[in-house]
VOBA-1610 file (N, C-alpha, C; in pm, whole numbers, padded with zeros to 5 digits, always signed):
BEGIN
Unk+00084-00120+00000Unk+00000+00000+00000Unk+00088+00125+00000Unk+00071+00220-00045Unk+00149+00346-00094Unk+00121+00450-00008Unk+00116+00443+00081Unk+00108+00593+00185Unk+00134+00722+00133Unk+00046+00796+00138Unk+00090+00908+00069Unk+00159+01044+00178Unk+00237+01132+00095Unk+00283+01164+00203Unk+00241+01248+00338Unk+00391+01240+00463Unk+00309+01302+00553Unk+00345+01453+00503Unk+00263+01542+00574Unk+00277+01673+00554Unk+00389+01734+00635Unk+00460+01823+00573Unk+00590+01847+00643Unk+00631+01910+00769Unk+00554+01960+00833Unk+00513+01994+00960Unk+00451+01884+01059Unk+00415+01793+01020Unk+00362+01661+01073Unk+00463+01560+01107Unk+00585+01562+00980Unk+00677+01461+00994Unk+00821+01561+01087Unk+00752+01707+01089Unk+00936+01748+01112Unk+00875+01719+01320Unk+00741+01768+01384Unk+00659+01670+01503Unk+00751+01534+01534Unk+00685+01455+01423Unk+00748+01294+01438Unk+00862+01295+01461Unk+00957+01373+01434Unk+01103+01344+01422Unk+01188+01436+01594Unk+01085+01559+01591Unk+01095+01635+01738Unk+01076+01510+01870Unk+00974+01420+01830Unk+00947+01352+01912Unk+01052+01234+01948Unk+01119+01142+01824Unk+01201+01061+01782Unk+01336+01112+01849Unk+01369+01254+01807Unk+01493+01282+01814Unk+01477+01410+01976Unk+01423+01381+02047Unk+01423+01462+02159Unk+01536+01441+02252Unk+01615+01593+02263Unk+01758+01569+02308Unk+01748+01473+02447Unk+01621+01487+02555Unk+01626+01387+02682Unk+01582+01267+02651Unk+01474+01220+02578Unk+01416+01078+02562Unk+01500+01017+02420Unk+01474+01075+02335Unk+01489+01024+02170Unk+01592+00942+02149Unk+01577+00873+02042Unk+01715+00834+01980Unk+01873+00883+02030Unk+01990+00818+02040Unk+02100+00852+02040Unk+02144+00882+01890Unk+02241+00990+01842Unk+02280+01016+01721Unk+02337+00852+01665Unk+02405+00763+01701Unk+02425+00693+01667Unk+02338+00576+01611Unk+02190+00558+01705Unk+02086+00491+01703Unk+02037+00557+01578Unk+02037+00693+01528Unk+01988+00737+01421Unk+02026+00674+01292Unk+02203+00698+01325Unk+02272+00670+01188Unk+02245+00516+01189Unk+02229+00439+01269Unk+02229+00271+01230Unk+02071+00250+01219Unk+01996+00337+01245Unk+01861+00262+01202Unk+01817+00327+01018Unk+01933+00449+01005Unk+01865+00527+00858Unk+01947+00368+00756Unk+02092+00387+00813Unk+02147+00264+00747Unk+02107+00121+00712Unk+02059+00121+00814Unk+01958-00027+00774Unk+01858-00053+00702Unk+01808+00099+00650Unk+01680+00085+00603Unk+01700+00173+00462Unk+01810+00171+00400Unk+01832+00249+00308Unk+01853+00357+00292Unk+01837+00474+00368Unk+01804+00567+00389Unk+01898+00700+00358Unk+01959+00804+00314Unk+02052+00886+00320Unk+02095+00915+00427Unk+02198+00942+00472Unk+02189+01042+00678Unk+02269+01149+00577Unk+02228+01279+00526Unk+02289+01405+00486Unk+02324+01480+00560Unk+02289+01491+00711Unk+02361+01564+00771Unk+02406+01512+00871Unk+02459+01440+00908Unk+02531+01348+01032Unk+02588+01460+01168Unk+02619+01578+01095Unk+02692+01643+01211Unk+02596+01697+01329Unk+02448+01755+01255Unk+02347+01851+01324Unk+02286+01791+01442Unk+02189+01867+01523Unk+02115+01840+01618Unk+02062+01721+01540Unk+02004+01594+01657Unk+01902+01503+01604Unk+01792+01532+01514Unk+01713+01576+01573Unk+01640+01616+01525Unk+01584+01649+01413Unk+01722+01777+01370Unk+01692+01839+01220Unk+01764+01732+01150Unk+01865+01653+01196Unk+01939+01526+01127Unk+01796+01444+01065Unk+01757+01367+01152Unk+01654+01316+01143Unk+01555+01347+01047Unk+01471+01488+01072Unk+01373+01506+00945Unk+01460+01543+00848Unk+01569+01600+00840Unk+01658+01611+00659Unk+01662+01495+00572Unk+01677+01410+00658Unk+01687+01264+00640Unk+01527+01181+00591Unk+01470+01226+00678Unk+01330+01147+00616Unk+01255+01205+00539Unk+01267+01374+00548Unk+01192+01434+00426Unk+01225+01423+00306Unk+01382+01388+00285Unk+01474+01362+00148Unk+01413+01261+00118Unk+01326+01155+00179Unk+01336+01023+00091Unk+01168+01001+00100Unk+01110+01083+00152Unk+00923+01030+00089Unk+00919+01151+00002Unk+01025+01311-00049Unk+00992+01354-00123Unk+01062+01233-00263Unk+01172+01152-00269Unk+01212+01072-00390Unk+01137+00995-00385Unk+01052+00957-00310Unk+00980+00818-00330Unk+00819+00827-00367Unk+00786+00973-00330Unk+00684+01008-00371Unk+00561+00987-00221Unk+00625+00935-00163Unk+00488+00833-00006Unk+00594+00824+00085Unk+00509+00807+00191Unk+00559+00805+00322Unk+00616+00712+00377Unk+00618+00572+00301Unk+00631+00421+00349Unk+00750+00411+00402Unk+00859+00465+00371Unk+01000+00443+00449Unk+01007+00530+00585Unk+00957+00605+00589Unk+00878+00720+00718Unk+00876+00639+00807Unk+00712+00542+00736Unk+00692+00477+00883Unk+00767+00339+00855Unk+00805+00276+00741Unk+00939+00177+00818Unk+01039+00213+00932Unk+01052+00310+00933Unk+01188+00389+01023Unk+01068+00413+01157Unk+00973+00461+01145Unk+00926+00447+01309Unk+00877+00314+01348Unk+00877+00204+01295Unk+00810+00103+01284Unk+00934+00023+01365Unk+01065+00058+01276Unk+01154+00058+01331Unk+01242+00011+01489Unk+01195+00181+01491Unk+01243+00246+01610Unk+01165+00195+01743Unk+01036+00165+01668Unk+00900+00138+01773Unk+00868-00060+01817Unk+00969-00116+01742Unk+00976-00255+01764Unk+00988-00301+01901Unk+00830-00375+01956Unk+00817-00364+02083Unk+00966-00440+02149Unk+01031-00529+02097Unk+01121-00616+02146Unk+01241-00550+02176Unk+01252-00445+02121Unk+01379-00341+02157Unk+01344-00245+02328Unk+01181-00312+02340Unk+01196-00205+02485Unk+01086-00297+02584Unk+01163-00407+02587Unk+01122-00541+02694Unk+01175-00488+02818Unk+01233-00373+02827Unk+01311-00399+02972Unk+01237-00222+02987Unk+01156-00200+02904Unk+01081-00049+02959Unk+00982-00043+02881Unk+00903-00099+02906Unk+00739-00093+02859Unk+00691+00025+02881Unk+00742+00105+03039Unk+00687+00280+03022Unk+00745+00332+02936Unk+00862+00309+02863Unk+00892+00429+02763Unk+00860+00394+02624Unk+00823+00314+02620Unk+00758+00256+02465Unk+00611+00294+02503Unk+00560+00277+02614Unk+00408+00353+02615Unk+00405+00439+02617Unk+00531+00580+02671Unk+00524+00703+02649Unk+00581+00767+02503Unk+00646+00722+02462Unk+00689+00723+02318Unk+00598+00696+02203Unk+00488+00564+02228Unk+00385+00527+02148Unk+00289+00640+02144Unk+00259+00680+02282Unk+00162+00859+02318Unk+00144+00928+02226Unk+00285+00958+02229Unk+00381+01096+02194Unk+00338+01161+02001Unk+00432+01003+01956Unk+00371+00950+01835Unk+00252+00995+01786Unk+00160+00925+01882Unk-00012+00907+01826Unk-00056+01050+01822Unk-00004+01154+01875Unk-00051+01255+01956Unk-00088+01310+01757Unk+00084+01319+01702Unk+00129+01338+01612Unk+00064+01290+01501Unk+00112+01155+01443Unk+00022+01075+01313Unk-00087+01065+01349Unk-00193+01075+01435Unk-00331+01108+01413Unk-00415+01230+01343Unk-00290+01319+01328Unk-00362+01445+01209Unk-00286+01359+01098Unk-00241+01274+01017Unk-00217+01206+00930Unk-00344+01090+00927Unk-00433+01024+00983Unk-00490+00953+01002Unk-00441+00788+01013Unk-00355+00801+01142Unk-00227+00676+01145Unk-00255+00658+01318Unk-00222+00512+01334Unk-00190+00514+01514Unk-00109+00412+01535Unk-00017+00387+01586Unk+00080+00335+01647Unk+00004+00185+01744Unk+00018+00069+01660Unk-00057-00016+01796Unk+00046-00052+01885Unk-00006-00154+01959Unk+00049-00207+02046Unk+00200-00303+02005Unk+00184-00300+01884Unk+00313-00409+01771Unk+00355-00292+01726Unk+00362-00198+01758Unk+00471-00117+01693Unk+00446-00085+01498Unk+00363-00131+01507Unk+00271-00084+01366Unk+00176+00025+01318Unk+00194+00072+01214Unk+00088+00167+01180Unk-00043+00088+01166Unk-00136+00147+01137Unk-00279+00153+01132Unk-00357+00247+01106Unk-00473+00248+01031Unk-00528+00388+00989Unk-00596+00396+01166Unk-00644+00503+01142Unk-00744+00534+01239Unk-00838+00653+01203Unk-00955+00712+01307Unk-01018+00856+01237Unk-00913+01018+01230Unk-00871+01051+01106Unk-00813+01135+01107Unk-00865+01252+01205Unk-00731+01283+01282Unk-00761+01403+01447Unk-00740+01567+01324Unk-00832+01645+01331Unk-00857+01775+01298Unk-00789+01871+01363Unk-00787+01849+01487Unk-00725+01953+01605Unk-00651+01867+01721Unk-00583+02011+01772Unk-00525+01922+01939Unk-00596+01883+02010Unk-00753+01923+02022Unk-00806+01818+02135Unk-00841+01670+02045Unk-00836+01627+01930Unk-00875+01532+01850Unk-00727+01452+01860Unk-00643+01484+01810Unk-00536+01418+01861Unk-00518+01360+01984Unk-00548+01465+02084Unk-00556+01424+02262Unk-00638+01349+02280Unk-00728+01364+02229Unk-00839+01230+02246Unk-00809+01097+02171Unk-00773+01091+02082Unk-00727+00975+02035Unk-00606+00913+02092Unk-00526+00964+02151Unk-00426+00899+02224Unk-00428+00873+02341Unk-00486+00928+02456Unk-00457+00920+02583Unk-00606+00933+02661Unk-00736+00958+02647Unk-00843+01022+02698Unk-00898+00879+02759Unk-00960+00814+02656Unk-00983+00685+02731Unk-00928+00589+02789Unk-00805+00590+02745Unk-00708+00504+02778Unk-00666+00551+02918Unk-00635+00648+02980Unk-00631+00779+03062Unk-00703+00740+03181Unk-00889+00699+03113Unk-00963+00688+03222Unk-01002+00575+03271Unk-00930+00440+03165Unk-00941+00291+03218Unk-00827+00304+03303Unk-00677+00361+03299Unk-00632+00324+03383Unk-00646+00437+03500Unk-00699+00557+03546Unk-00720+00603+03641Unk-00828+00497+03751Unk-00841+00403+03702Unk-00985+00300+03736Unk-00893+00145+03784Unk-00766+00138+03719Unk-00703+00042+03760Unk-00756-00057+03699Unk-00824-00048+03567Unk-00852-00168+03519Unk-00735-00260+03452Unk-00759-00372+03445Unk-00701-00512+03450Unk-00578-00480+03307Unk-00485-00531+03307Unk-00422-00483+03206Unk-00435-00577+03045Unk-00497-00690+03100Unk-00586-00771+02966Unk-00680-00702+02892Unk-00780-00605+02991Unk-00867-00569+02915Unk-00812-00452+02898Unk-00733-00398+02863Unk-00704-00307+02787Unk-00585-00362+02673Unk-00523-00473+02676Unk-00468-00537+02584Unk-00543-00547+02476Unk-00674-00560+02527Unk-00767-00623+02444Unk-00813-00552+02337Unk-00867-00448+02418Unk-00948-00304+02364Unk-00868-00162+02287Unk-00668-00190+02299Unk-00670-00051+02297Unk-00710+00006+02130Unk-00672-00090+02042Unk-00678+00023+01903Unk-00859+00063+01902Unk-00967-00025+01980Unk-01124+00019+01944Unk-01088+00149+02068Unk-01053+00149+02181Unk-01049+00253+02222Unk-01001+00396+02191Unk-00888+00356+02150Unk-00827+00494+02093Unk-00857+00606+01945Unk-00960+00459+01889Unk-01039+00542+01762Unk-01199+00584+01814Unk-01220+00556+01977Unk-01347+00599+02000Unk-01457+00535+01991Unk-01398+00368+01999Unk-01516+00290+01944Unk-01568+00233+02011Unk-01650+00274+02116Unk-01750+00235+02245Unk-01799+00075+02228Unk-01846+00061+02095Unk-01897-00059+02080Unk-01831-00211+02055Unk-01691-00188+01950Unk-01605-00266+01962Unk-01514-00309+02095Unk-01523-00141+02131Unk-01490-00205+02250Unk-01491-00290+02381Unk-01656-00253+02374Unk-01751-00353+02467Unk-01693-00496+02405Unk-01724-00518+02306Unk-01748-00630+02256Unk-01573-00738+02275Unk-01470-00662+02287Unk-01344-00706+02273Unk-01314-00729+02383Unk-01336-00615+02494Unk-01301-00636+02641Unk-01411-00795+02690Unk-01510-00790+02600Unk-01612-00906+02716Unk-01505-01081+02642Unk-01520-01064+02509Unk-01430-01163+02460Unk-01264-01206+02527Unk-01227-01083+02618Unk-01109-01113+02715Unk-01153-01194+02750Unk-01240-01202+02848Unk-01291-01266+02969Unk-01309-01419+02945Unk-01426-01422+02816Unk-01362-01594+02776Unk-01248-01610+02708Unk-01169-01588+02647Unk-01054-01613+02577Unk-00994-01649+02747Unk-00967-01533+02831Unk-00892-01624+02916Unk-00891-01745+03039Unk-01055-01766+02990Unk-01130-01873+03070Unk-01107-02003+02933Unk-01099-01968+02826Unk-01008-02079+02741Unk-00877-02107+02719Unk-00781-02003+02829Unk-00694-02029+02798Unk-00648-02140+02939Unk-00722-02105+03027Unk-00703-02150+03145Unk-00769-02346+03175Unk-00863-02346+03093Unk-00905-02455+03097Unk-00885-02543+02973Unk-00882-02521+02845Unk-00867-02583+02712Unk-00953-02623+02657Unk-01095-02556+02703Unk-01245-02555+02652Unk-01228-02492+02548Unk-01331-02529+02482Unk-01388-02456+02333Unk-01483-02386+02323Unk-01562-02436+02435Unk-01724-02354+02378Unk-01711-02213+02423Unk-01845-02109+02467Unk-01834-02015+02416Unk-01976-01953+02541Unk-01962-01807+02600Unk-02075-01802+02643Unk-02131-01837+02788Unk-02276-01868+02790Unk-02255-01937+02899Unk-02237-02059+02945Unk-02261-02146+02861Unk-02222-02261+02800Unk-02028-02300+02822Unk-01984-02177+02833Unk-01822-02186+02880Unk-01855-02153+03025Unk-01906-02083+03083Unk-01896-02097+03236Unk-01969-02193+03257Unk-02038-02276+03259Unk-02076-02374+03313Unk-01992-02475+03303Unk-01979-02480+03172Unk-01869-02588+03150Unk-01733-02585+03244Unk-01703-02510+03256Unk-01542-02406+03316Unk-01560-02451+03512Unk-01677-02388+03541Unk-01703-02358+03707Unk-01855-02380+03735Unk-01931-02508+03666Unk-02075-02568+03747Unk-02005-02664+03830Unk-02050-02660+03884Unk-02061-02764+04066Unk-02144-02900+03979Unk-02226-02898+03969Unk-02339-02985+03904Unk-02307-03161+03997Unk-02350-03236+03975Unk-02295-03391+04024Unk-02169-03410+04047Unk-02083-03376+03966Unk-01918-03391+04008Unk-01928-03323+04170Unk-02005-03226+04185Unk-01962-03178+04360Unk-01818-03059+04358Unk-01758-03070+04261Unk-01661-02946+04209Unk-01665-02921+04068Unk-01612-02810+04079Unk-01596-02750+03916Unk-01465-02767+03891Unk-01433-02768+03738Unk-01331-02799+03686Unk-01220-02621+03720Unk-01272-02530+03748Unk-01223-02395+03812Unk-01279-02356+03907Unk-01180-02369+04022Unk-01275-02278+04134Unk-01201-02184+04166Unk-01321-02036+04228Unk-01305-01908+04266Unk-01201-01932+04402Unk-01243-02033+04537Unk-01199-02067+04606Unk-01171-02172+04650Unk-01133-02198+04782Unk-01167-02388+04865Unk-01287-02412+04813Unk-01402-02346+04830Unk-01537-02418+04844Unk-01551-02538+04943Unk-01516-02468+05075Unk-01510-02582+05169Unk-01623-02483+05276Unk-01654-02395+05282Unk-01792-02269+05349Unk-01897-02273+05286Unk-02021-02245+05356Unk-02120-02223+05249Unk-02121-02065+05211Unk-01998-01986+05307Unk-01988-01846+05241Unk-01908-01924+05112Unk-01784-01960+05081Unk-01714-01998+04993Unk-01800-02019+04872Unk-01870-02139+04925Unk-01982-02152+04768Unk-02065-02067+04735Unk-02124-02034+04806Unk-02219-01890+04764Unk-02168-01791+04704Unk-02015-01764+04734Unk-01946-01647+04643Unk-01895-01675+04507Unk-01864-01854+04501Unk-01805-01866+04361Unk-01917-01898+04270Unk-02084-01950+04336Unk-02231-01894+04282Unk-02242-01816+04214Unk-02228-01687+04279Unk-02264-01596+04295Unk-02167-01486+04140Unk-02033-01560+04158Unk-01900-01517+04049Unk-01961-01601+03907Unk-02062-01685+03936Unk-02110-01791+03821Unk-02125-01719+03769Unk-02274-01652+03839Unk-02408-01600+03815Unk-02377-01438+03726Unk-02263-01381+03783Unk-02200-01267+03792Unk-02191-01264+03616Unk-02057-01431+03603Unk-02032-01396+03467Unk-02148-01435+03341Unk-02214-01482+03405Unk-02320-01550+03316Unk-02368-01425+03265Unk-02444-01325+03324Unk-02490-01223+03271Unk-02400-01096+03232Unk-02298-01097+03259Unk-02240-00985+03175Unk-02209-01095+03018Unk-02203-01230+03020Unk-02201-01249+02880Unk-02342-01250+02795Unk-02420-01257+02883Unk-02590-01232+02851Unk-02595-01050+02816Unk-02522-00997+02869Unk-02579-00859+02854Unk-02511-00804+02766Unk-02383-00811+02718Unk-02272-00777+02627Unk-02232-00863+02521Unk-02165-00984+02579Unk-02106-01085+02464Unk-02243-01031+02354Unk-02366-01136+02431Unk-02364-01201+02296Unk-02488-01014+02221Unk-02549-00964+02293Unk-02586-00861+02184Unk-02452-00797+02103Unk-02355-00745+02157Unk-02261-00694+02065Unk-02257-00812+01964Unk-02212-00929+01989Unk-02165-01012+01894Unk-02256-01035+01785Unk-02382-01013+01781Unk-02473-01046+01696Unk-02611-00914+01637Unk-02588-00789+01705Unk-02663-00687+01705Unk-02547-00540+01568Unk-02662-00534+01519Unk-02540-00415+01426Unk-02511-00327+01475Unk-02458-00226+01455Unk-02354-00119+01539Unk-02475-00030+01587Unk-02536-00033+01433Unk-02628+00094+01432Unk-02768+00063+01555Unk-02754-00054+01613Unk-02889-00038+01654Unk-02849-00105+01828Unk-02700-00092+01859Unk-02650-00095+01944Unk-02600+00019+02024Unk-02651+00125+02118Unk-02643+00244+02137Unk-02576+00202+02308Unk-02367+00217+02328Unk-02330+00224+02426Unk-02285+00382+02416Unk-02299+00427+02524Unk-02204+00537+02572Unk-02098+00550+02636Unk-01976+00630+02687Unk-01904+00651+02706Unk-01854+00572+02811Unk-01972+00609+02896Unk-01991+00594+03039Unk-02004+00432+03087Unk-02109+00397+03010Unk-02135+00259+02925Unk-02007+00173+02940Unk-01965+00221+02868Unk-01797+00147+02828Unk-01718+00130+02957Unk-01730+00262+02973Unk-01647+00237+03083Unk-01654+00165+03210Unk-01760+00150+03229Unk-01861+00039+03327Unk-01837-00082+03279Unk-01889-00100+03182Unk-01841-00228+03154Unk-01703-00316+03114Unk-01615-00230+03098Unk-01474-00235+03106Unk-01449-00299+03222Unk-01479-00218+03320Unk-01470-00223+03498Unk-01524-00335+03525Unk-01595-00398+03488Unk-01650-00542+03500Unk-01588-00613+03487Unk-01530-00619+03328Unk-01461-00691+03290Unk-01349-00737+03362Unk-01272-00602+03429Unk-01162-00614+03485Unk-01151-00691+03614Unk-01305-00647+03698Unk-01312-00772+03847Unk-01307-00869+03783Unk-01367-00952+03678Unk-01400-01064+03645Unk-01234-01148+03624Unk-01141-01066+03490Unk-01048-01068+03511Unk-00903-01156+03607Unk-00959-01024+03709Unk-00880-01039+03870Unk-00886-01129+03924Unk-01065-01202+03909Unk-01066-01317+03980Unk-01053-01447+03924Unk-01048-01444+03801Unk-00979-01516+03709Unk-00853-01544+03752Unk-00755-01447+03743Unk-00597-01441+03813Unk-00612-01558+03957Unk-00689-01558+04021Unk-00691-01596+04133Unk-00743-01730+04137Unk-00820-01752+04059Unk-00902-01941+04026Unk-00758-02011+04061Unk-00839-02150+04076Unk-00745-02256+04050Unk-00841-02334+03982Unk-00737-02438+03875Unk-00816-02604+03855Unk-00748-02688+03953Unk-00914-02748+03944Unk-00942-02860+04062Unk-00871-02951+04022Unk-00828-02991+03916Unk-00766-03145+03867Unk-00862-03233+03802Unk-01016-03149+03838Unk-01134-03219+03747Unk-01133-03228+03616Unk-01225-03298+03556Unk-01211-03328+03415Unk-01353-03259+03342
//
């Protein structure tokens, strides 16, 4: 696909951000990542920075598109280069988005572009990068369900998002048990008591009748948030599915106890 280009005030941003004398690139990190990727370095001696955009504006104006642009942040942004600082690849990813979102671009979680809704202004930018994301974690929600959710979140998408965060919840109730099914039909399967007398996951001992009543009760809990979310998102069209903000965010928060106590199950050894 041929990216067309970024606008030059947009990319000389990207490169302020890239080449920032406290966080950015080292001059050296510059010259070995332009080198690797074909790239000219014409001015090797200058600030980063202006090194940097001389360098990348020279080659999407010869190439006509932006594609070596974002090879070089794609680059730079390769989650495996920042295993040992996940905050500065999340503050760097920010930074980025703040930026290629007036290009109509976002930075995922792989260190990849992606379109997204082109941001008009600075609060459109700000909102696309940090607003919701901002207010799941002011909430301490679970860091799955936001694994889950961030590119529907960050383009504003209340509904995908519902729908991705509730699919955490079984995905990691399949990852935990090696069930297939789906629903509620997976919690039962996963954590009914039924004749066996245990579930194949339990919340706790289940040796109290407080004990059982609470991992009941955690049944009952998940049964209907997949009754109330899974399955209308999964099967209802966008248009006639009306969540709000607020919405989301509630149900995020669900997601995330559910989550937590997930973290905390054990299998019984049942079959």
């Amino acid at each position: 696909m041929k990216i067309p280009l970024f606008r030059e005030a947009n990319l000389e941003q990207l490169c302020n951000v890239l080449g920032d004398t406290t966080t950015g690139l080292t001059g050296s990190e510059i010259g070995r990542y332009l080198h690797e990727l074909g790239i000219h370095d014409p001015m090797p001696g200058i600030t980063k920075r202006v090194r940097l955009y001389e360098a990348l504006v020279a080659k999407q104006r010869a190439d006509a598109c932006a594609n070596n642009v974002c090879a070089f942040v794609q680059r730079v942004m390769n989650p495996v280069l920042h295993v040992q600082s996940p905050g500065y690849f999340e503050c760097k990813q920010a930074e980025l988005n703040r930026v290629i979102a007036f290009e109509g671009f976002r930075l995922n979680d792989e260190g990849k572009f992606e379109r997204c809704k082109q941001a008009k202004t600075i609060s459109d930018a700000e909102e696309a990068a940090d607003r919701l994301r901002r207010k799941l974690l002011d909430r301490g929600v679970h860091s799955d369900v936001l694994r889950f959710c961030r590119a529907e979140l960050v383009d504003g998408n209340y509904f995908h998002a519902v729908l991705e965060a509730a699919k955490s919840v079984a995905e990691k109730i399949r990852e935990m048990t090696g069930l297939t099914s789906d629903g509620s039909d997976l919690v039962d399967d996963a954590f009914g008591i039924g004749k066996k007398k245990y579930p194949l996951v339990a919340f706790n001992a289940l040796s109290t009748d407080s004990e059982l009543s609470e991992h009941k009760g955690l049944v009952n809990l998940m049964k209907g948030f997949f009754g109330t979310f899974r399955n209308p998102t999964a099967h209802a069209p966008k248009i006639d599915w009306k969540i709000t903000e607020q919405d989301a965010l509630d149900m995020m928060t669900l997601s995330s106890l559910l989550h937590r106590r997930l973290d905390g199950a054990a299998k019984t050894g049942g079959e």
